[in-house]
C-alpha positions in Angstrom: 0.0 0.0 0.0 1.5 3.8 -0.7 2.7 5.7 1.6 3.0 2.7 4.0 -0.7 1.9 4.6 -2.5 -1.2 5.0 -5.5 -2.4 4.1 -8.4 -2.5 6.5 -11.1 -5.5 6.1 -13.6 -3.0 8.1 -13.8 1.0 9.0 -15.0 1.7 12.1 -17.5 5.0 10.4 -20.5 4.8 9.0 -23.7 6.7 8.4 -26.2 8.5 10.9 -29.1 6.1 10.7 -30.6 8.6 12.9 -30.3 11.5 10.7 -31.1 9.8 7.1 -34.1 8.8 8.6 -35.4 11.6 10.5 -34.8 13.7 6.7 -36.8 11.3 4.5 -39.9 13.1 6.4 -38.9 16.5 6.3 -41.3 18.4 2.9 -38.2 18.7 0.9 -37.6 14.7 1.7 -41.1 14.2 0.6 -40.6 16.6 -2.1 -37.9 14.9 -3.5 -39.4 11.4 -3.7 -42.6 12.4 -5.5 -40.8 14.3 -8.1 -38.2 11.2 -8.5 -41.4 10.2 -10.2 -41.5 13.1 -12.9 -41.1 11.3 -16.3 -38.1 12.8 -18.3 -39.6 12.1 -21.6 -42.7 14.7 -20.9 -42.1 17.7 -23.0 -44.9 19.3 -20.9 -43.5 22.1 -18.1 -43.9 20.5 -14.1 -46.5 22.1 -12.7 -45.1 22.2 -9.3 -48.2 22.6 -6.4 -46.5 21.0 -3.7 -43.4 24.1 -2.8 -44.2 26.4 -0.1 -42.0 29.0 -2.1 -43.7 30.8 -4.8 -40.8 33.8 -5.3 -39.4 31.5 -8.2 -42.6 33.4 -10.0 -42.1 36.7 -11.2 -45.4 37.5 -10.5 -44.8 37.0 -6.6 -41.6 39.6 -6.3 -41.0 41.1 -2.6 -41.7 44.8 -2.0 -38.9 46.8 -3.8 -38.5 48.4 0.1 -37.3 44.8 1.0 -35.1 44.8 -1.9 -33.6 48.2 -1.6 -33.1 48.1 2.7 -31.0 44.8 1.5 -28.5 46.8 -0.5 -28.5 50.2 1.4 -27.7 47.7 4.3 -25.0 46.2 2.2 -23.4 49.6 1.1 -23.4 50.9 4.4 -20.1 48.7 5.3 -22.0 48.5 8.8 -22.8 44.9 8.8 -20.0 43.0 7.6 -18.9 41.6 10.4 -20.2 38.7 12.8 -23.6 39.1 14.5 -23.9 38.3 18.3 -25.2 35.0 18.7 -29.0 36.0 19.2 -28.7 39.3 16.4 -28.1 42.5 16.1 -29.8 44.6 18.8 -31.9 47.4 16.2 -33.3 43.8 14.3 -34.0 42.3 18.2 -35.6 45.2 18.4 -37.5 45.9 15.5 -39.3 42.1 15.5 -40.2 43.1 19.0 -42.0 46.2 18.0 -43.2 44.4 15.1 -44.6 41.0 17.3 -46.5 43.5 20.0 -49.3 44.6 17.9 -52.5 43.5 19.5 -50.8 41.6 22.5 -51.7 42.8 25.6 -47.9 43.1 26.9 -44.7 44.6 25.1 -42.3 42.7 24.2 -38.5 43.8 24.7 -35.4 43.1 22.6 -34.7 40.4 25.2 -37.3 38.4 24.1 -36.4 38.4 20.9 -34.0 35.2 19.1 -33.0 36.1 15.5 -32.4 32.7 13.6 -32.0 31.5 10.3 -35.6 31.6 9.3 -38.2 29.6 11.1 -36.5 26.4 10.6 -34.1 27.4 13.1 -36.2 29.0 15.5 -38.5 25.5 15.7 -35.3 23.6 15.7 -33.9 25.9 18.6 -37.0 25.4 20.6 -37.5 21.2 20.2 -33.4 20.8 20.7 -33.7 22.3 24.0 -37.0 21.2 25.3 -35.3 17.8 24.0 -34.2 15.4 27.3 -35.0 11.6 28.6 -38.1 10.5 28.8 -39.6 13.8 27.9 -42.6 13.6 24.6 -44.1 16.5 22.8 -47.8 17.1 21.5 -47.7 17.6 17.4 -50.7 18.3 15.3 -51.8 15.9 13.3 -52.0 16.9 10.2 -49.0 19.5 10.9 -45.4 20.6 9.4 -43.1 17.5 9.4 -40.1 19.2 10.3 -41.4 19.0 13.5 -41.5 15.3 13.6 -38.0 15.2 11.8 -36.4 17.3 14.4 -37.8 15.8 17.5 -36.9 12.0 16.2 -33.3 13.0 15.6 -33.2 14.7 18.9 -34.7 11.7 20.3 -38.2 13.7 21.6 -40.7 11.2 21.8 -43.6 12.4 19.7 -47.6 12.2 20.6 -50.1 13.5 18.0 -53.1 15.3 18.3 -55.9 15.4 16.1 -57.4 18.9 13.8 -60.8 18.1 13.1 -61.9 18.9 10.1 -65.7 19.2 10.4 -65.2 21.8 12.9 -62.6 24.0 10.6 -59.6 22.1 11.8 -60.1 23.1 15.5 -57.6 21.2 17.9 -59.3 18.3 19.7 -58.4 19.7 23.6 -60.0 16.3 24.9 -57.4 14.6 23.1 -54.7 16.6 24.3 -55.3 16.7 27.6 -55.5 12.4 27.1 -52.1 11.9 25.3 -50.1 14.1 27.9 -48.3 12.8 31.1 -45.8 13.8 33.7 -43.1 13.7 30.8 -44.7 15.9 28.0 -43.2 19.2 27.8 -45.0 21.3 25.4 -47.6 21.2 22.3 -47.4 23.0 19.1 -50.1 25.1 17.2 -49.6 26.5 13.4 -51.8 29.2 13.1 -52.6 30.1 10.0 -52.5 26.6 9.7 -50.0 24.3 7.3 -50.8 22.8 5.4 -54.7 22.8 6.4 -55.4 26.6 5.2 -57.3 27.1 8.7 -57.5 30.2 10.8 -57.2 29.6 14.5 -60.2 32.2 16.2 -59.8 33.6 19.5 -61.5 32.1 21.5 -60.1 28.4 20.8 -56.5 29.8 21.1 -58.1 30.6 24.4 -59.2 27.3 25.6 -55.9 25.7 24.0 -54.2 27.9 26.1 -56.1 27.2 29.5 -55.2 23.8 28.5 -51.7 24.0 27.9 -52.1 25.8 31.3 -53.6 22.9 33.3 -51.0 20.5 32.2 -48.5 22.3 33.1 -46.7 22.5 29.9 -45.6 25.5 26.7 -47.0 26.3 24.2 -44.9 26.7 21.0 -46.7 28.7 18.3 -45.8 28.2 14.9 -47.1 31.8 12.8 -44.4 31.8 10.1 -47.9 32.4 7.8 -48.8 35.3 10.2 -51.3 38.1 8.7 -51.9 35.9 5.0 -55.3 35.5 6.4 -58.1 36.2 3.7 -61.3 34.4 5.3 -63.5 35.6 7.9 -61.4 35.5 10.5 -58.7 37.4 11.5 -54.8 36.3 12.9 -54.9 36.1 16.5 -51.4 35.9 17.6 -50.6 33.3 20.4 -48.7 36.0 22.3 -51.9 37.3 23.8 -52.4 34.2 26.1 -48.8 34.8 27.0 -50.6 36.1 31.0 -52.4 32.7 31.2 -49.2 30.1 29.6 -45.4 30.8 28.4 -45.6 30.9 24.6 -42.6 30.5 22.1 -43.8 32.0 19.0 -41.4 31.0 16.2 -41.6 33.0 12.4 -40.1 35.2 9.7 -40.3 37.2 7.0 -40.3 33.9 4.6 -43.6 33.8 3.4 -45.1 37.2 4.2 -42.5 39.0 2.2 -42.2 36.3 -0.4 -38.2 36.0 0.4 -37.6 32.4 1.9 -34.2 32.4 0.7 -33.2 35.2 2.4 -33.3 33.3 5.6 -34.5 35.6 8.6 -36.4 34.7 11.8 -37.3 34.8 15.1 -37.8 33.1 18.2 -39.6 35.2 20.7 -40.8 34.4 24.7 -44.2 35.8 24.9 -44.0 35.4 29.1 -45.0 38.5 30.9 -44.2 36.2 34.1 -40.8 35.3 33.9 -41.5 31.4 33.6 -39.3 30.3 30.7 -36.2 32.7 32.7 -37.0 31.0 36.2 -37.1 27.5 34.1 -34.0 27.7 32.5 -35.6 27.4 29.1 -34.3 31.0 28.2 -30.5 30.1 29.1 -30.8 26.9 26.8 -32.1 29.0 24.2 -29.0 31.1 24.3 -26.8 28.5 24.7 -28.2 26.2 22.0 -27.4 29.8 19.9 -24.0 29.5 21.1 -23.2 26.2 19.1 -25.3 27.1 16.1 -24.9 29.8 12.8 -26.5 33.1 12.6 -28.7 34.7 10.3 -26.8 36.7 7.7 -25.5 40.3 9.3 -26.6 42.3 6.2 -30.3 40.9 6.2 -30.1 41.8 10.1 -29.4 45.4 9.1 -31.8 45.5 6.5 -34.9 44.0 8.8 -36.1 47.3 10.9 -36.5 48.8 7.5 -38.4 45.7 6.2 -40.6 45.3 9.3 -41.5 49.5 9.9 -42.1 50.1 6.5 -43.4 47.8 3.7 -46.7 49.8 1.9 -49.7 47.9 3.2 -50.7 47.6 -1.0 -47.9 44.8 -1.2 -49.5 42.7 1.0 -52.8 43.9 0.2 -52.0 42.6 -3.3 -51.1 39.1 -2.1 -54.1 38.5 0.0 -56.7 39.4 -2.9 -54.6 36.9 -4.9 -54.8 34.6 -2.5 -58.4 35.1 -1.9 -59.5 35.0 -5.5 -57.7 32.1 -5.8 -58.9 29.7 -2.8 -62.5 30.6 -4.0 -61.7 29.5 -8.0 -60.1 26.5 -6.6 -62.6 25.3 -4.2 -65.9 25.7 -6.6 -63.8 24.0 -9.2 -63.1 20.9 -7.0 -66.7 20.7 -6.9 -66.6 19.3 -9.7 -64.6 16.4 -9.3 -65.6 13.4 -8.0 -63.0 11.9 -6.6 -61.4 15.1 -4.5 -63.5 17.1 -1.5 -62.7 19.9 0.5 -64.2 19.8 3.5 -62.9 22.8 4.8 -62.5 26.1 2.9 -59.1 27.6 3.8 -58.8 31.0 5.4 -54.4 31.5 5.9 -51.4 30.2 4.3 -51.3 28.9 1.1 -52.0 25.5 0.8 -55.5 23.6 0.3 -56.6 20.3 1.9 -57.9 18.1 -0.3 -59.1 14.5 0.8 -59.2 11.4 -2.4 -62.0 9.0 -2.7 -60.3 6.0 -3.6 -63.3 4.4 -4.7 -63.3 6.3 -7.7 -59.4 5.8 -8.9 -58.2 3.2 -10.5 -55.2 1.6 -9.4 -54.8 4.2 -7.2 -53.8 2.6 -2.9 -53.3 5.6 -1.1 -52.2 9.5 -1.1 -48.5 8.9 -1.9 -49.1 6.6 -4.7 -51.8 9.1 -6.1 -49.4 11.8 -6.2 -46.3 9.4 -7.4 -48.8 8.6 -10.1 -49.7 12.1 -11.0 -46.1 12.9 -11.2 -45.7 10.4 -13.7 -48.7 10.5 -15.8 -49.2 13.8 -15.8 -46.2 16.5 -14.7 -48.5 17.7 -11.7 -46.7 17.7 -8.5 -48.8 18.2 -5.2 -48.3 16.2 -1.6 -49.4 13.5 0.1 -49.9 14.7 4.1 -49.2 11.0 5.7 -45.7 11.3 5.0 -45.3 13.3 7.7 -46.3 11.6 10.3 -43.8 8.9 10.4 -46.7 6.2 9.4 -49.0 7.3 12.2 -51.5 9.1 10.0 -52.2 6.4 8.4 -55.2 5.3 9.8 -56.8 8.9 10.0 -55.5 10.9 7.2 -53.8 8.6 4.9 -56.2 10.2 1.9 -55.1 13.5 2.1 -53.0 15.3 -0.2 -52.1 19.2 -0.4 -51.6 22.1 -2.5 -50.2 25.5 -3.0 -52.4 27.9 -3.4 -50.3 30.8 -4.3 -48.6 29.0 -7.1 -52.1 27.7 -8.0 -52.6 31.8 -8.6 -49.5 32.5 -10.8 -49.9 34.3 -13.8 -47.1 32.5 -15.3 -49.6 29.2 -15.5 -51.2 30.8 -18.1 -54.8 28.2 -19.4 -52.1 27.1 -21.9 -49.5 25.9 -20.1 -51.1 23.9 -17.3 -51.4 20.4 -18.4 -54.8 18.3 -18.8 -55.6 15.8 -16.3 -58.8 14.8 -18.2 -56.9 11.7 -19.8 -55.5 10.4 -17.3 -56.0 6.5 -16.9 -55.8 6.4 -13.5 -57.9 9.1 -12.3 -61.1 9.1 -13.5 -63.3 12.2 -12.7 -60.4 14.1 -12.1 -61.2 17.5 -14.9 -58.6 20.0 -16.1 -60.1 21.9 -13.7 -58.2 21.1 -10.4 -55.4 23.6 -11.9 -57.1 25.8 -14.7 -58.7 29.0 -14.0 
């Protein structure tokens, strides 16, 4: 052997089985399998309903303010060097000013954690709530980077249910059953992914008094905060912060149309000190410690994001939105084999729920949208996925959609592709994507 080596029958590394499992269920990891489906040989375009990011589309460019506080932030030299590990204190302080609208309570720059969008901030929060023994509440159907994160941390994981018949309301009765000396905390996405639901006040109330009783957090996830276009209005978490500590987690991602620029926020909405006195607070910042920070730049540019976007910009996107949801849902109507049993009112993505009666060939959501991908360039997800096989039972005939990609004017009538043909699906019209 060169340089005096010799051979080794066996190396003693090898791969994280941990980690290549928990990713499989992450969206991209879902993502990614569906579209390994996509049949080369199409000439048609994708028409890709299953991303959460719809800046790709021209039609869906941030403010030019966002754009323009970016570069004045560049050219003013003034953040080129190294953040402190929880950000810059003028972006602390602007997501502050920015999070206390309509709480009851102010929050300070101390309660702000800047992080590389929201993906951070929930992995922050479920690393250091992480420890033996201890479980965590997840909605079922929810965002599966929750799932991914607590499995690699080694968080056990109980699920409760969204009910659909009552606009995708948590079921408290549940909750209150699946928790135990051990659980630490339960999550709520409000608006809600990928359901399209709208949390009202009242029911954050009693989730609240809930979380409350047993003694445990409540982590609000509100990364689609304000893209509310139904008849209720965002009611951020933050103003039960009096009755339970509540880590809200979110960003600019999806409100500005910028997910790649990478900005968040993890912020204690705990007017009584609980999180501090628990120690939660000093694993925050120390879990900070170990980790990357948000770009300084985008730091700098944020106060100026936040304090002055015109109100027509997102104005603009709800009415899309809006128009959109309402198309969609008369048109599924019309389909046999798809319902929507509840009309969406936040985010951007659409519930739909398959009668598998009426496909052919078809066993369950994943193979539906395999099958799509295949037959006919249309990607959208199947919502068991991330529940680590446990959804099966309940929700193992649900699939999602973007809505705002749904809306863009770049699928013009002519590009989107026919599903009429399709052997496979029969019943599904062209009109699941035309408009």
């Amino acid at each position: 052997m060169e340089n005096g080596g010799s051979p080794r029958n066996q190396w003693r590394f090898k791969r994280n089985d941990d980690l290549t499992q928990a990713s499989a269920f992450t969206v991209r990891g879902v993502l990614n399998m569906v579209m390994e489906h996509l049949n080369a040989s199409d000439p048609r375009p994708v028409i890709p309903l299953g991303n959460g990011d719809p800046s790709a589309f021209p039609s869906f460019r941030t403010t030019p303010l966002a754009e323009d506080a970016v570069c004045a932030a560049v050219l003013s030299a003034k953040f080129n060097g190294y953040s402190s590990t929880v950000g810059i204190l003028p972006a602390r302080r602007a997501v502050a000013e920015y999070l206390s609208e309509g709480l009851t309570h102010k929050l300070s720059p101390d309660d702000v954690f800047l992080t590389i969008g929201c993906t951070q901030a929930l992995q922050t929060i479920v690393t250091v709530l992480a420890r033996p023994s201890a479980n965590i509440l997840l909605p079922r159907p929810g965002f599966p980077y929750y799932e991914a994160t607590a499995g690699f941390c080694h968080l056990e994981v109980r699920h409760f249910n969204l009910v659909p018949e009552k606009d995708w309301e948590v079921d408290l009765a549940a909750v209150e059953a699946l928790a135990d000396e051990n659980t630490v905390a339960m999550v709520i996405i409000n608006p809600g992914n990928p359901c399209g639901n709208v949390f009202k006040y009242e029911h954050l109330k009693k989730v609240a008094e809930t979380a409350r009783k047993l003694g445990i957090l409540v982590i609000a996830d509100e990364v689609y905060s304000h893209l509310t276009f139904g008849g209720s209005p965002f009611v951020p978490m933050g103003v039960f912060g009096s009755i339970v500590p509540v880590v809200t987690v979110g960003s600019i991602s999806k409100r500005w149309i910028v997910p790649g620029w990478r900005i968040g926020w993890l912020v204690t909405n705990d007017p009584d000190g609980i999180l501090m006195k628990q120690g939660i607070v000093d694993s925050i910042k120390g879990y900070l410690n170990i980790t990357s920070d948000p770009a300084t730049f985008i730091q700098g540019a944020l106060p100026q994001i936040l304090e002055n976007t015109p109100s027509d910009f997102f104005l603009k996107i709800l009415n899309t939105l809006r128009e959109s949801v309402g198309i969609f849902c008369d048109k599924i109507k019309e389909i046999p084999c798809i319902t929507c049993p509840s009309k969406p009112e936040g985010s951007m993505f659409v519930m739909m729920k398959l009668n598998l009666s009426l496909l052919e060939d078809i066993k369950d959501d994943l193979d539906f949208c395999c099958k799509l991908a295949t037959e006919e360039s249309v990607i959208i997800l199947p919502v068991r996925l991330g529940f680590l096989g446990i959804v099966k039972v309940l929700f193992y005939q649900w699939c999602s959609a973007n809505m705002l990609i749904f809306a863009s004017a770049n699928l013009t009538r002519e590009k989107l592709v026919s599903l009429q043909g399709s052997r496979r699906i029969q019943g599904l019209a062209p009109s699941i994507i035309c408009y």
